[in-house]
Residue frames relative to the residue before (quaternion, step in Angstrom):
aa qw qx qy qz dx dy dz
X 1.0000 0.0000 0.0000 0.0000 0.00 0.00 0.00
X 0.3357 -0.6617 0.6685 0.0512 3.86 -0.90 1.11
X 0.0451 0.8034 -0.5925 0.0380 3.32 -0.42 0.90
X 0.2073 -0.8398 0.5001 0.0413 3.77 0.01 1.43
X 0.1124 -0.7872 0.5595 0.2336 4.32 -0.44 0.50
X 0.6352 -0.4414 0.5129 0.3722 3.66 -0.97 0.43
X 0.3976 -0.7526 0.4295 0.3017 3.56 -0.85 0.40
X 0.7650 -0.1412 -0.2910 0.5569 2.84 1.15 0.51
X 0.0285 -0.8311 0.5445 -0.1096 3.74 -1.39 0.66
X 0.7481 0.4601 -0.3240 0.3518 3.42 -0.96 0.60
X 0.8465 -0.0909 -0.0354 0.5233 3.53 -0.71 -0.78
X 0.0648 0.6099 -0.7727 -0.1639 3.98 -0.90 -0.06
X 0.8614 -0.3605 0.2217 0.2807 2.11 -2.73 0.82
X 0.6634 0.4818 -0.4175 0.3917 4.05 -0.02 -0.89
X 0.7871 0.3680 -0.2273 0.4397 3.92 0.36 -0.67
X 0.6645 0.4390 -0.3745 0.4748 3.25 1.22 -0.14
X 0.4758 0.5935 -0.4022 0.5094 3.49 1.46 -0.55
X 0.6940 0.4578 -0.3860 0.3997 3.75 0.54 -1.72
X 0.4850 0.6818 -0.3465 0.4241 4.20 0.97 -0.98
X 0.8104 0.2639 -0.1502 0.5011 2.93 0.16 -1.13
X 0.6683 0.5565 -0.3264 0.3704 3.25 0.07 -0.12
X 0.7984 0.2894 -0.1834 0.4951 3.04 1.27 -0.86
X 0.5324 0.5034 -0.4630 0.4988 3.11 1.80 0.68
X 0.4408 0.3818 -0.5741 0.5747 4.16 0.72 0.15
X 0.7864 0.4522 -0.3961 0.1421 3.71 -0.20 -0.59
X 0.2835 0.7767 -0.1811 0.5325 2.82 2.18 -0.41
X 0.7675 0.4553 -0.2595 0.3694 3.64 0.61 -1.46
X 0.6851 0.4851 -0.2356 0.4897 3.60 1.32 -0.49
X 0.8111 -0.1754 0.2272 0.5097 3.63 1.22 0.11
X 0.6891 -0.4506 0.4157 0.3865 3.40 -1.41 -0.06
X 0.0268 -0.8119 0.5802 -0.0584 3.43 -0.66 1.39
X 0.2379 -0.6891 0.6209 0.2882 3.61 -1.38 0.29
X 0.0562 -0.7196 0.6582 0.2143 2.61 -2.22 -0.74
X 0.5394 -0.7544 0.3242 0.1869 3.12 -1.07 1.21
X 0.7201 -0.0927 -0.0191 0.6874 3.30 0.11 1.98
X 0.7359 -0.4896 0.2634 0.3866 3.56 -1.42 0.65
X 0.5007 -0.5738 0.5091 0.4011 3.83 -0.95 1.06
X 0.8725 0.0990 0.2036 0.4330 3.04 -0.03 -1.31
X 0.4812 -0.7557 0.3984 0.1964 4.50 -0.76 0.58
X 0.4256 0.7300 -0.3248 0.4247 3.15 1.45 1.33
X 0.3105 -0.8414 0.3917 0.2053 3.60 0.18 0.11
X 0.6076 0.4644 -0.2455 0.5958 3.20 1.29 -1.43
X 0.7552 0.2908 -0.2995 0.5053 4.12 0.25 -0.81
X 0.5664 0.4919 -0.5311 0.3939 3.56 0.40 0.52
X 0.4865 0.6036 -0.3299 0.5386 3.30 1.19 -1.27
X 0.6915 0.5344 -0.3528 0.3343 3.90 0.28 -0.98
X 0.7979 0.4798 -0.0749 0.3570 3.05 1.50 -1.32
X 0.4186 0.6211 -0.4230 0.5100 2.89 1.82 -0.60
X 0.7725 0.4113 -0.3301 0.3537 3.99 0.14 -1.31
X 0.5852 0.4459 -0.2905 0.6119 3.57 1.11 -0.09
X 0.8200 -0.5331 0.1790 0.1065 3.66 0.84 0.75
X 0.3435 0.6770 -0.2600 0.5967 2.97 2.46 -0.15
X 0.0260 0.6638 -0.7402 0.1045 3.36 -0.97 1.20
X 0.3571 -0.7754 0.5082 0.1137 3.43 -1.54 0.69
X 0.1942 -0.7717 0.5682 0.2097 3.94 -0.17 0.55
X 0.3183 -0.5898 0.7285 0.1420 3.45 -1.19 0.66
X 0.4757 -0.6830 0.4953 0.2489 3.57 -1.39 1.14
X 0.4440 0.6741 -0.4509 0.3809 3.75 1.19 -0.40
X 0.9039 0.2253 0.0288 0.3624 2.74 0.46 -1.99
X 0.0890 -0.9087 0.4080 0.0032 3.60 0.64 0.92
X 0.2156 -0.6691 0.5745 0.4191 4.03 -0.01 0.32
X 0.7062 -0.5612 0.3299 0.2785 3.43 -1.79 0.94
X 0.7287 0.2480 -0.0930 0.6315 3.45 2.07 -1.02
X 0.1454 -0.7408 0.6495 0.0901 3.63 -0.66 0.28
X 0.2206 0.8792 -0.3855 0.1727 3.76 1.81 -0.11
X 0.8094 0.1675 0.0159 0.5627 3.64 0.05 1.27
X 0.6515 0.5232 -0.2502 0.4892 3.59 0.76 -0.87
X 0.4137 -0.7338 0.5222 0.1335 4.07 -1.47 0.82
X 0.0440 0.8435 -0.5345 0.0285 2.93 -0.35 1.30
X 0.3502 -0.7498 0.5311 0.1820 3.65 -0.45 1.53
X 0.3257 -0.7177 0.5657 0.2427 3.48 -0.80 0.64
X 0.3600 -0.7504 0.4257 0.3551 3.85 -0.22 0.73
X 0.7249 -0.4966 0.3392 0.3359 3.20 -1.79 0.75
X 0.6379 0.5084 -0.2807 0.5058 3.91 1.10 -0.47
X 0.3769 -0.7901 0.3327 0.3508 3.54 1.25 0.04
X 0.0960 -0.7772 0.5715 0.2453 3.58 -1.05 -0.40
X 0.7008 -0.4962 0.3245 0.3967 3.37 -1.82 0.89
X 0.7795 -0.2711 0.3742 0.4229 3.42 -1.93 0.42
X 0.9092 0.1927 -0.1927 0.3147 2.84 -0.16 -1.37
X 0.7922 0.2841 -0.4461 0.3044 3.16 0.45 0.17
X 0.2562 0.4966 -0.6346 0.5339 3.71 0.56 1.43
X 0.7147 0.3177 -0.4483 0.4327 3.90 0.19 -0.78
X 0.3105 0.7144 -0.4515 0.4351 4.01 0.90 -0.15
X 0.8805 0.2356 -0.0664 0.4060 3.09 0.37 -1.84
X 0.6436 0.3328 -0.4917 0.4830 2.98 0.69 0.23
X 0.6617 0.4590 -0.4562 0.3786 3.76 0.38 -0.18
X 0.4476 0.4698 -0.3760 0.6614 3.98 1.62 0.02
X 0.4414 -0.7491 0.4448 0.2148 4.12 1.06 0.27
X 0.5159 0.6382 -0.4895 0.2948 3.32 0.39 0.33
X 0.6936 -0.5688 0.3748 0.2344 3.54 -1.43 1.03
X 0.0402 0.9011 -0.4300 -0.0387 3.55 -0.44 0.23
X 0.0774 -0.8478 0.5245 0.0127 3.31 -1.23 0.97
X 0.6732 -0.5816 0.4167 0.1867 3.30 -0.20 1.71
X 0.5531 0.6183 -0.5475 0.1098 3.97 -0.49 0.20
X 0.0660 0.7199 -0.6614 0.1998 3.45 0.99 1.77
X 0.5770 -0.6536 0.4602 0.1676 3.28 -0.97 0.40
X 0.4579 -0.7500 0.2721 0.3921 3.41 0.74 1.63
X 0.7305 0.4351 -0.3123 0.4237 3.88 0.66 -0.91
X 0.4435 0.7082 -0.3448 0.4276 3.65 1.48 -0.38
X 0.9076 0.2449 -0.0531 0.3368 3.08 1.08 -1.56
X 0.2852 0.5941 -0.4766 0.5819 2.95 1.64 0.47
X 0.7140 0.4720 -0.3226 0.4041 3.73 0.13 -0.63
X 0.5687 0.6119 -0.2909 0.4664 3.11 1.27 -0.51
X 0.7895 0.5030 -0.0592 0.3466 2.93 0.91 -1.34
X 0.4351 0.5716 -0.2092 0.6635 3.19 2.19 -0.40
X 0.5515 0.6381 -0.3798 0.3800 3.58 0.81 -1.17
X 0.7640 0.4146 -0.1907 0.4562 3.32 0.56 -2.06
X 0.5270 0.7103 -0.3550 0.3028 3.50 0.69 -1.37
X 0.7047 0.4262 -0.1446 0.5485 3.57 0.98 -1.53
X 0.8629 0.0170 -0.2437 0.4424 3.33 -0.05 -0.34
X 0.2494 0.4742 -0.6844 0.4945 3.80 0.35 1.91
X 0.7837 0.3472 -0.3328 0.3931 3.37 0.81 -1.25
X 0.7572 -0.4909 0.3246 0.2833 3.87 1.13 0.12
X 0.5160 0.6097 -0.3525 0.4876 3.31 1.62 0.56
X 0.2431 -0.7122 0.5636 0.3407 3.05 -0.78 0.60
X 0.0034 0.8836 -0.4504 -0.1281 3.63 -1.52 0.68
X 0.7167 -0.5769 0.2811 0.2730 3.02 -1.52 0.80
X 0.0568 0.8160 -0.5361 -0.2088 3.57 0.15 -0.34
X 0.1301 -0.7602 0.6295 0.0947 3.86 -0.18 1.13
X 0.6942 0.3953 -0.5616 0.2155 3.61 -1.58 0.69
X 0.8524 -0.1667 0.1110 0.4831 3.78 -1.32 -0.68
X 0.1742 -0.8179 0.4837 0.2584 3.65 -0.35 -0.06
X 0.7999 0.2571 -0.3393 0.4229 3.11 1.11 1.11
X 0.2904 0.7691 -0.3940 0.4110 2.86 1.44 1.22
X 0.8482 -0.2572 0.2349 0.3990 3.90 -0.85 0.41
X 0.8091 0.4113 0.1427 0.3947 1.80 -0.01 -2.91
X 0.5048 0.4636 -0.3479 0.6397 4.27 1.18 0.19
X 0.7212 0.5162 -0.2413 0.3939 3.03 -0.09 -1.20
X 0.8273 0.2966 -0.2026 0.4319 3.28 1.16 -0.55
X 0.4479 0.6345 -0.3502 0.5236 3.43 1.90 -0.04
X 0.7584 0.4897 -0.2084 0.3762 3.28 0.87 -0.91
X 0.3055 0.8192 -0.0684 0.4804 2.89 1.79 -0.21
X 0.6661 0.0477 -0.1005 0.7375 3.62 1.01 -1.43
X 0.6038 0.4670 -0.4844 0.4273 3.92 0.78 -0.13
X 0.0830 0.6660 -0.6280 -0.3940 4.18 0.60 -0.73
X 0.7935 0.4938 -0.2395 0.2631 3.75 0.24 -1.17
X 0.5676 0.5237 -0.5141 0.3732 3.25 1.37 0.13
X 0.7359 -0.5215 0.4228 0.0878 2.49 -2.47 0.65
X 0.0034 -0.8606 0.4533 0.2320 3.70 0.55 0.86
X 0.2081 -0.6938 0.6849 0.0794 3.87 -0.48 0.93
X 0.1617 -0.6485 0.7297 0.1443 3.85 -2.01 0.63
X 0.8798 -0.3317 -0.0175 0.3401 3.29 0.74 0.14
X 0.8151 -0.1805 -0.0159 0.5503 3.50 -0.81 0.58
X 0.7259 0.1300 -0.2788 0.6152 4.29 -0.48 -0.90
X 0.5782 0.4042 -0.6272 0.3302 3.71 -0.19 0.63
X 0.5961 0.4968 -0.3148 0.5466 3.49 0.83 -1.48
X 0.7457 0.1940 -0.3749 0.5155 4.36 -0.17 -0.63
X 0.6236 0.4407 -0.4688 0.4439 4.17 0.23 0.57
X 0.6356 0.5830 -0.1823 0.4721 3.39 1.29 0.23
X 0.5162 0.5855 -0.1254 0.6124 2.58 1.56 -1.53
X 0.7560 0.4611 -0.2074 0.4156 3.59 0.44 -1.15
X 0.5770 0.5344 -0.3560 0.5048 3.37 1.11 -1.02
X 0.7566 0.4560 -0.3087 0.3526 3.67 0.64 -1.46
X 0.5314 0.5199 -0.3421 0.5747 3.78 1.08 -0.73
X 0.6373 0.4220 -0.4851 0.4247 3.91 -0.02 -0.14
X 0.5111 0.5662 -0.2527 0.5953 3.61 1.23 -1.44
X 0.9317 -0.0015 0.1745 0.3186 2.96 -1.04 -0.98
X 0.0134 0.8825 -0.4449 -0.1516 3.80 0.28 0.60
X 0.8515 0.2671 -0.2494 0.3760 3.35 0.85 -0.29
X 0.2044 0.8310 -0.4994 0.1349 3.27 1.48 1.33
X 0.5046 -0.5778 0.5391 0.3478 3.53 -1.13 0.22
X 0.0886 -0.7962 0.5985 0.0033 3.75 -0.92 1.03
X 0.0560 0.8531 -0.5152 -0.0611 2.75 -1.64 0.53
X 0.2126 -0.8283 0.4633 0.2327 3.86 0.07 1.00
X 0.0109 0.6479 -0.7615 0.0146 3.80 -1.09 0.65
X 0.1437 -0.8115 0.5629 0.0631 3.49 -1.57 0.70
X 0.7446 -0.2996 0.4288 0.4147 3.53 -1.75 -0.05
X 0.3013 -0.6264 0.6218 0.3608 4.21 -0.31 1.01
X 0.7863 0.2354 -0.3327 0.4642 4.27 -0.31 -0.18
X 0.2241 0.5706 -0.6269 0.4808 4.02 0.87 1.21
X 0.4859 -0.5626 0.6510 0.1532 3.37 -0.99 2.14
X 0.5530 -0.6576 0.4838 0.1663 3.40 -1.15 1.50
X 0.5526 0.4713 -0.4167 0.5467 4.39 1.13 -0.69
X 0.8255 0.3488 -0.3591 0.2607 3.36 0.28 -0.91
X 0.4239 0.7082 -0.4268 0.3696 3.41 1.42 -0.29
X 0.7382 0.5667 -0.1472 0.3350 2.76 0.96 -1.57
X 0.8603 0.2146 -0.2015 0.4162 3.25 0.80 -0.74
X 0.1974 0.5955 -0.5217 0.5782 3.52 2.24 1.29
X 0.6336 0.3536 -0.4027 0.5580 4.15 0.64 -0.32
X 0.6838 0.4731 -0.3808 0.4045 3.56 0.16 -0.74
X 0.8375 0.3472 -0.2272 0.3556 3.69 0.54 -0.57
X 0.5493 0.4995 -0.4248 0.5179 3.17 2.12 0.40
X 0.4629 0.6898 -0.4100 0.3765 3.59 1.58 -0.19
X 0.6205 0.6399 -0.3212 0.3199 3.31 0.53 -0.95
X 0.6951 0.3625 -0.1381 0.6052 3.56 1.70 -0.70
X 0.7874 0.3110 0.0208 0.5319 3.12 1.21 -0.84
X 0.0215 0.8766 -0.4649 -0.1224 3.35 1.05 1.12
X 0.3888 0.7748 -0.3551 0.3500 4.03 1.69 -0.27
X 0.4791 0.6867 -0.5389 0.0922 3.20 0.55 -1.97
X 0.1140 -0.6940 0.7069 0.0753 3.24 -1.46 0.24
X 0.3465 -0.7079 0.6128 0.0578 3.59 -0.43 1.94
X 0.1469 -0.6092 0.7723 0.1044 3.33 -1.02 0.72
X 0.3786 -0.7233 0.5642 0.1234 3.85 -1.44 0.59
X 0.2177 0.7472 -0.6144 0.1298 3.50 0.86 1.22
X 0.4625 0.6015 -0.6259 0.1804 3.72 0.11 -0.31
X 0.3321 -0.6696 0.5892 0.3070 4.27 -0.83 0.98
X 0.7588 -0.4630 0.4193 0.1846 2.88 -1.89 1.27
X 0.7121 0.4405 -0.1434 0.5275 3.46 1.05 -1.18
X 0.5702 0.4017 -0.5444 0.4660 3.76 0.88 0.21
X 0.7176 0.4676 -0.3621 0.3678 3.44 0.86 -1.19
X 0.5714 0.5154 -0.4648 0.4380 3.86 1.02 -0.54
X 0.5434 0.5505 -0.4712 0.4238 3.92 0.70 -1.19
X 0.6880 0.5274 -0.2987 0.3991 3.88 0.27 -1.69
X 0.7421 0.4581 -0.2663 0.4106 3.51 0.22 -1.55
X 0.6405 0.5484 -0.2776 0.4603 3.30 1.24 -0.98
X 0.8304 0.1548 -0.2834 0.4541 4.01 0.87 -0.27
X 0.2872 0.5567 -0.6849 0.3721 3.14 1.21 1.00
X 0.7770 0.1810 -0.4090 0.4430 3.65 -0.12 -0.99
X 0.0270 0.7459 -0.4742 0.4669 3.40 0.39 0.26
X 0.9268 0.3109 0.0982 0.1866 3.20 -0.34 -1.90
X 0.5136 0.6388 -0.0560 0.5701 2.49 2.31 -0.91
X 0.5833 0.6528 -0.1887 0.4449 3.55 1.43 -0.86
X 0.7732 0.0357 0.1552 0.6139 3.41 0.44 -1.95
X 0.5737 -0.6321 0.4829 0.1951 2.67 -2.03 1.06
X 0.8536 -0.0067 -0.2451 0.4595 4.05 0.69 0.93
X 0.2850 -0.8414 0.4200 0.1853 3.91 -0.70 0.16
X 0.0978 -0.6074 0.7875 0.0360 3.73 -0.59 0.84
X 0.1879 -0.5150 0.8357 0.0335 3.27 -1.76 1.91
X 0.3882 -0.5909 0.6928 0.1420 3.17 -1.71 0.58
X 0.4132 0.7439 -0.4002 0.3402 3.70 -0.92 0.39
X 0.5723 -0.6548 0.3993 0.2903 3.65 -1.24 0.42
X 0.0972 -0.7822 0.3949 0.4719 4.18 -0.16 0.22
X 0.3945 0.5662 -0.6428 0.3325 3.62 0.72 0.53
X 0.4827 0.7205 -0.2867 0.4070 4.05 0.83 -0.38
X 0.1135 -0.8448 0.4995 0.1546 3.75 0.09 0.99
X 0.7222 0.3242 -0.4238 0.4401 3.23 0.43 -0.86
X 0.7405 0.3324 -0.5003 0.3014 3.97 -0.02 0.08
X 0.3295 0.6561 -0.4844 0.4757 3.76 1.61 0.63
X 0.7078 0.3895 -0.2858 0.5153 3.64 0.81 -0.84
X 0.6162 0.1920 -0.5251 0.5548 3.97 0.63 -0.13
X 0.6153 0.3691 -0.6588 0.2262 3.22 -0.10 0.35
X 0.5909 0.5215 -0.4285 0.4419 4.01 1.04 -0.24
X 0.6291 0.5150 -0.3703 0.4492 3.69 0.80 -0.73
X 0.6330 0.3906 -0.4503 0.4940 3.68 0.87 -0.55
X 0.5360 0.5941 -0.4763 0.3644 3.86 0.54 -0.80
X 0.7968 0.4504 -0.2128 0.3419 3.15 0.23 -2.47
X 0.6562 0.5771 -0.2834 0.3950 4.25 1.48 -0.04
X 0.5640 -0.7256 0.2201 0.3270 2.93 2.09 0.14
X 0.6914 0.4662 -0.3901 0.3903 3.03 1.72 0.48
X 0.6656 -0.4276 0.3517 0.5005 4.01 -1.32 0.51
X 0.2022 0.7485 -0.6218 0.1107 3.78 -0.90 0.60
X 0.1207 -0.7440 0.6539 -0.0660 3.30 -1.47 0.62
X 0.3301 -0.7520 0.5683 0.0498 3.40 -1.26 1.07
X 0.1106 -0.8279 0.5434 -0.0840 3.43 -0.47 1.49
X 0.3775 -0.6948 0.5760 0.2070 3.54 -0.84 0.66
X 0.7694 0.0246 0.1879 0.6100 3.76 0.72 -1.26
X 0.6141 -0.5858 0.3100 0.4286 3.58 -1.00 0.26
X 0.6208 0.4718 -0.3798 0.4978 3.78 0.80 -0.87
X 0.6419 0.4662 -0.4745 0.3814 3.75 0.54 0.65
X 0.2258 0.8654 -0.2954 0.3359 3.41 2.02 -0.01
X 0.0765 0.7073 -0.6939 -0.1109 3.97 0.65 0.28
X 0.5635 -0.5969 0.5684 0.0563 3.17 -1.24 1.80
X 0.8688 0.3053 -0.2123 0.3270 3.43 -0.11 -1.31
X 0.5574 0.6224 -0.4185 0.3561 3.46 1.57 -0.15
X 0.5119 0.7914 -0.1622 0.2923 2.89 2.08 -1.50
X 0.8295 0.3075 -0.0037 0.4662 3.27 0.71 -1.59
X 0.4529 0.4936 -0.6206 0.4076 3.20 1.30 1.02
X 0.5726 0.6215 -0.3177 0.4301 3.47 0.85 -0.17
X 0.1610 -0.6981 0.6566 0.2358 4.05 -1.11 0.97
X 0.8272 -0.0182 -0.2010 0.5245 3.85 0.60 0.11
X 0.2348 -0.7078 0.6659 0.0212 3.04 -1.45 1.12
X 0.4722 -0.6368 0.5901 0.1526 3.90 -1.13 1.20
X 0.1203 -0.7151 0.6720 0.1506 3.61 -0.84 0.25
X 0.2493 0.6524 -0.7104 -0.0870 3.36 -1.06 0.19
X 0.1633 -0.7372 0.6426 0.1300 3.77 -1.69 -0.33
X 0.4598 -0.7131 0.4345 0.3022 3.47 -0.74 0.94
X 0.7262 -0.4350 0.3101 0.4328 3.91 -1.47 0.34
X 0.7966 0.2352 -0.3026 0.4674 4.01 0.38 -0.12
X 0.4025 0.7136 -0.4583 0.3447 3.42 1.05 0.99
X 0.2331 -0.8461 0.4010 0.2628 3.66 -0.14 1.16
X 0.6322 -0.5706 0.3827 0.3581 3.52 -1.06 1.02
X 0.5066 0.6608 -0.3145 0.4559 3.99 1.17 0.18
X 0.6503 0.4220 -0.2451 0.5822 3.53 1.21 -1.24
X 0.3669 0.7935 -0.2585 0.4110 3.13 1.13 -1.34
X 0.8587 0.1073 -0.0072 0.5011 3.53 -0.70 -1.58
X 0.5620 0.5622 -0.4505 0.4064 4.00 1.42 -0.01
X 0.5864 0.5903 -0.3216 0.4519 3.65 1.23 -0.89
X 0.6365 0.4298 -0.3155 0.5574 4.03 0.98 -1.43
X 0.5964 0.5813 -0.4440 0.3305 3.62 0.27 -0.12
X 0.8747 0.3160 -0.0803 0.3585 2.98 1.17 -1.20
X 0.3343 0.5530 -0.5005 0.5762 3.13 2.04 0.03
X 0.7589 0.5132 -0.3248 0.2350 3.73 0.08 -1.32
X 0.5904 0.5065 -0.2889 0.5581 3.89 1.68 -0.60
X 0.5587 0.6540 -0.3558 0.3656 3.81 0.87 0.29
């Protein structure tokens, strides 16, 4: 078995920042975080024994008085950071610097009166918290949602001012053609360019990738969008692929019908699982 890695894969800067961070905080005691740090299972689990506990937004203790609460890399809405601090609790900031700029673009637009799109999952984190400084924006997943909206909003209101801003791990075609189907009503739109550098390098990187070997095993969590989408980009290129969490999830006999297999791994995959999975494609 040939076992080829993506040139590049695994952690980016925002999840390794959120990691760390919430491992110095870790060093002073029992710390939280608000909803999962990061869309990995196997490196939570790491963190949990090192002292990382997770709050659920439902269920909020009445005091947080004194206590560290890591803001997760996918950020969260205004209001519920002002929550936490008014439940007193200590915070540490490990949105993901490109997360919050978007955020911050989010509000900007619709103080200044735009109405906005918000393109990616609509129950992900990282929405949940755009939408947040936008309240009125429109959260679209993809293309005939965003131009059935679009349509709805042009009957309403035809000469509103628009603006589309997305999820930073929102496959870059589909962005595109979520703008293209709000244009049609909205020849104005104003595209904002949140999509991180490092999804599009991860993507571009297992298209060719793809071009190499005859199937692909992404490494990675499936609560984890952006390595859900190399797993669609390897699919939608026509090659055999499979999403693995750890190696003993490795289906063996699919494996070894194959003389080369592609590795890739999505952005909150630690470079440990990572080099545990190529081991075992490579001993087949």
């Amino acid at each position: 078995m040939i076992v080829i890695r993506a040139r590049v894969l695994g952690f980016c800067m925002g999840v390794r920042r959120a990691v760390e961070m919430a491992l110095e905080a870790g060093k002073d005691g029992l710390v939280y975080s608000m909803g999962p740090l990061i869309h990995n299972p196997q490196v939570l689990a790491s963190l949990k024994e090192q002292g990382l506990e997770i709050l659920d937004e439902g269920a909020l203790p009445p005091d947080l008085e004194g206590l560290t609460v890591i803001l997760r890399a996918h950020g969260v809405s205004p209001a519920l950071e002002a929550e936490l601090i008014r439940r007193h609790a200590v915070l540490a900031d490990a949105t993901c610097p490109l997360v919050k700029k978007n955020q911050l673009k989010a509000r900007s637009l619709a103080e200044a009166g735009f109405f906005v799109f918000i393109a990616g999952e609509k129950h992900h984190g990282e929405v949940a918290g755009l939408h947040g400084y936008a309240p009125c924006g429109i959260v679209v997943a993809e293309s005939a949602e965003a131009a059935q909206a679009a349509r709805v909003l042009a009957q309403e209101n035809p000469a509103a001012r628009t603006a589309l801003i997305g999820q930073t791990t929102i496959d870059a075609g589909e962005y595109g053609r979520i703008g293209e189907a709000i244009r049609l009503h909205f020849p104005a739109l104003e595209v904002v360019d949140s999509i991180c550098p490092a999804t599009r390098e991860w993507q571009d990187a297992l298209r060719e990738l793809c071009s190499r070997v005859d199937a692909v095993v992404v490494a990675g969590g499936r609560c984890s969008s952006n390595t859900r989408r190399l797993l669609d980009i390897a699919l939608s290129l026509g090659k055999p692929a499979r999403l693995v969490e750890s190696a003993a999830e490795i289906d063996v006999s699919w494996a070894a019908g194959y003389r080369t297999i592609g590795l890739s791994a999505g952005a909150s995959t630690p470079d440990s699982g990572i080099a545990e999975i190529e081991s075992a494609l490579a001993g087949l």
